[in-house]
C-alpha positions in Angstrom: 87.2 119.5 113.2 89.4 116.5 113.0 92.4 116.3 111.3 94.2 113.5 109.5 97.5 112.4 108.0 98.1 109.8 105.1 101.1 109.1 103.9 101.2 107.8 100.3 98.2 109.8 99.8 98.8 110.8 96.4 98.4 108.9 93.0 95.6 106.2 92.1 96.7 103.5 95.0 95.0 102.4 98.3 95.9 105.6 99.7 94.1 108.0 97.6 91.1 105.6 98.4 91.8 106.3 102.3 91.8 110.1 101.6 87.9 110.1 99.6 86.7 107.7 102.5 87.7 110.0 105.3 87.0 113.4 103.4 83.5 111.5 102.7 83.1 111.3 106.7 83.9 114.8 107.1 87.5 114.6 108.3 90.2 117.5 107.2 93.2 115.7 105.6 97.1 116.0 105.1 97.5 113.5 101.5 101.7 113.0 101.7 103.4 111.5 99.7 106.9 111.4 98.5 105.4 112.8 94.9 103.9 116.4 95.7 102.6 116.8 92.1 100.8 113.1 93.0 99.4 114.7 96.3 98.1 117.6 94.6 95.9 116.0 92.2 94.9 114.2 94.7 93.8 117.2 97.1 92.1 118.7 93.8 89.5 116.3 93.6 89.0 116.0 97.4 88.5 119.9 97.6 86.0 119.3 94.4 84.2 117.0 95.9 83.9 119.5 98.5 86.5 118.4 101.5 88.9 120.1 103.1 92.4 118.8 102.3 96.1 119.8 101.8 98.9 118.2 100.2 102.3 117.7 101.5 105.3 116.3 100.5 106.8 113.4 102.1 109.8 110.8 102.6 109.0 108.8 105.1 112.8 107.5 105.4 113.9 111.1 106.0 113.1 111.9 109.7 113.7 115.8 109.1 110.8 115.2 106.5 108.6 113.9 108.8 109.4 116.2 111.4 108.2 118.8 109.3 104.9 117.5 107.5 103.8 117.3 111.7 104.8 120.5 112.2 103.4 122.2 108.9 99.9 119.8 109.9 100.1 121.7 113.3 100.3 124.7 111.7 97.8 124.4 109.2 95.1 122.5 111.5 96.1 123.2 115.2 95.9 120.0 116.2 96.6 115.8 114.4 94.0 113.9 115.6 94.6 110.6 113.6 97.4 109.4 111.3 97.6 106.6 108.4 100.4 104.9 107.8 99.5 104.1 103.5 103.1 104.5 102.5 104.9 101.2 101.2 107.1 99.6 98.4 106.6 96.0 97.3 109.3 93.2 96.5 108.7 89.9 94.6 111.9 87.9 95.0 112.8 84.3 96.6 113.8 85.1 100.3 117.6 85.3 99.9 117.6 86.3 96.1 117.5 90.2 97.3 120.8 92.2 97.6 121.0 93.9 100.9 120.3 97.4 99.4 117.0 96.0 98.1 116.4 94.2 101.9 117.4 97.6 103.2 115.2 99.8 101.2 111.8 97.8 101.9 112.5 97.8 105.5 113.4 101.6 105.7 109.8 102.4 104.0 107.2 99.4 104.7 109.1 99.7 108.9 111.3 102.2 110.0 108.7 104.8 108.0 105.5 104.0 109.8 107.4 104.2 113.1 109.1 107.4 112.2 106.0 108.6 111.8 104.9 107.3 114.8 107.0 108.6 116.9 107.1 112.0 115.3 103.3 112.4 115.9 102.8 111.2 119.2 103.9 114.4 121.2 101.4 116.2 119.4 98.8 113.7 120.0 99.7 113.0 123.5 99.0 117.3 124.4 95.7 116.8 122.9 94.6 113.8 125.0 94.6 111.3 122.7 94.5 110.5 118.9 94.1 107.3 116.6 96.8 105.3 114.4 96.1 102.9 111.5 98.8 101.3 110.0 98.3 99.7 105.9 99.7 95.8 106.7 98.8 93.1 104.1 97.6 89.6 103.9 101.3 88.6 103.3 102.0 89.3 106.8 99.7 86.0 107.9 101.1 83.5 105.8 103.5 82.1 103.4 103.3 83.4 99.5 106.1 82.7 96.6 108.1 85.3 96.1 106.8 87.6 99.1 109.0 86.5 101.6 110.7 89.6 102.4 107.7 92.3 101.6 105.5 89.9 104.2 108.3 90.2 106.9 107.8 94.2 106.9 104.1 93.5 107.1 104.6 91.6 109.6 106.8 93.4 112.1 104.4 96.8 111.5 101.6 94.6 112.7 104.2 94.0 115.8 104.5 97.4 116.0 100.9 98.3 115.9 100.4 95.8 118.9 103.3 97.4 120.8 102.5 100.8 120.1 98.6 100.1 121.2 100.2 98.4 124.6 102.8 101.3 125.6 100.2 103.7 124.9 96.6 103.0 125.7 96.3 104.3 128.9 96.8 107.9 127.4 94.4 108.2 124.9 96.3 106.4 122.0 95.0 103.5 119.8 96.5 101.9 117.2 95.2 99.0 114.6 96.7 97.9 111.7 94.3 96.9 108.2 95.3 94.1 106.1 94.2 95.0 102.4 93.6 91.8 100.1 94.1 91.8 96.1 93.0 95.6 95.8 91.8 95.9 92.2 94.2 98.8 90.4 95.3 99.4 86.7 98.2 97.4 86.9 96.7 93.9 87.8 93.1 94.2 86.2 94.1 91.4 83.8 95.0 89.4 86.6 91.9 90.0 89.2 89.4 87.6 87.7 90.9 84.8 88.2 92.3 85.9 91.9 88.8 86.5 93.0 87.2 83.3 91.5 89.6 80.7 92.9 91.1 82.7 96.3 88.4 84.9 97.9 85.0 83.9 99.3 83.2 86.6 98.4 83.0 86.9 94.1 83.8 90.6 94.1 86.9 92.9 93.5 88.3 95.0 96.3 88.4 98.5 95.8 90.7 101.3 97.3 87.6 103.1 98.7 86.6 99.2 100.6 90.4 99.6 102.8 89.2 103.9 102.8 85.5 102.9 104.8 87.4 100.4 106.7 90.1 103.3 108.0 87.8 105.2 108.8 85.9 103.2 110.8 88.8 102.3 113.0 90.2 106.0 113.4 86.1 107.3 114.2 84.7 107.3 118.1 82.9 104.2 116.9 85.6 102.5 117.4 86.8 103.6 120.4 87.0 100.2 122.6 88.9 98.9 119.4 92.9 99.0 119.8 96.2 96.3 119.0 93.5 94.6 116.1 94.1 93.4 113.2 91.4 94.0 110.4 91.7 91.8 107.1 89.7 93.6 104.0 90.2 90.9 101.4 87.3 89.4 100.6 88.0 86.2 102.3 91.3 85.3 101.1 93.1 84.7 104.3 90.5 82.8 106.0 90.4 80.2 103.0 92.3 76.9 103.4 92.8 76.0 100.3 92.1 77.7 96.4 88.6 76.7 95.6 87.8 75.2 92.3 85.4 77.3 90.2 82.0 75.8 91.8 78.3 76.0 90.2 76.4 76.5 93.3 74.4 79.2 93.8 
């Protein structure tokens, strides 16, 4: 048995695609999320699809919170032998067009949440020799986009983090590796997906939760074990491309 945490598990987004990809590889998973009655839907079609899954309710800016989805997990499972930090909020604004309480607010989830949670699972992954950490980044964190100056920052320092953490604790059993999601197809931007995947991803197809899910669990699996500190990009393309191409006709 293996047992996994994902915050922002709940609701239609790339963490509920995290939760089918690892319940699909037989792993027993915590779906948290800040709306219980999100996570619980969630765990009802996991446990109908046959997993083995529980929901929690989570605010990863509270530390009390997190404190006690570990310890609930630990007594549920007996052990945490990966966690996924899915959680996040966006922000489109010009850099210094936020008010602080808006700057404040995406730094307390997209940062200071994924470390909170870091730090409150480690003991328990530490007395059982070792454990895996995946951290949801973006492909805002590896370069410059209008209006995402601040939500790319966040991104940015948790893939800072996700070296660090890998760094300070590799040598006892801990890895950690961060996955940067592209233009992840959802019900809020299917009118705008078409033309994002013609002119600014290499490969013509839409990116699904269930892609960044496979990808997750590859990295938090023994088949990964000589992987740590990476950086995986699941978008298609986008990042690697210089410039937006033009809609071509070859083949």
């Amino acid at each position: 048995m293996s047992v996994c945490i994902v915050t922002g598990g709940g609701g239609p987004r790339i963490g509920n695609g995290i939760c089918r990809a690892l319940v699909g590889k037989g792993w027993d998973v915590v779906v948290a999320d800040r709306e219980l009655a999100a996570a619980e839907a969630v765990v009802e079609e996991l446990r109908a699809a046959g997993g083995v899954a529980v929901p929690m309710g989570l605010d990863v800016t509270d530390a009390e919170s997190v404190r006690e989805v570990v310890a609930a997990t630990v007594a549920e499972f007996g052990r945490i032998d990966a966690l996924v930090n899915s959680a996040g909020v966006g922000l489109r604004k010009d850099g210094a067009e936020a008010t602080p309480e808006e700057f404040d607010r995406l730094h307390a989830i997209n940062y200071r949440g994924p470390w909170t949670c870091v730090k409150e699972v480690l003991p328990v992954m530490l007395a059982n020799g070792g454990g895996s950490i995946v951290n949801i980044g973006s492909v805002h964190a590896a370069g410059a986009a209008e209006t995402f100056t601040l939500y790319a920052a966040t991104k940015a320092a948790l893939a800072a983090l996700t070296r660090g953490i890998a760094r300070d604790y590799g040598l006892r059993g801990i890895r950690c590796n961060i996955v940067h999601p592209g233009a992840v197809e959802s019900r809020g931007n299917a009118h705008l997906l078409d033309e994002f995947v013609a002119n600014r991803q290499m490969l013509p197809t839409a990116i699904e939760s269930i892609d960044i899910g496979n990808a997750v669990a590859f990295l938090i699996s023994a088949d990964a074990r000589a992987i740590t500190g990476a950086e995986l990009f699941v978008d298609a393309g986008t990042t690697a491309m210089l410039f937006e191409q033009e809609h071509s006709q070859r083949v």
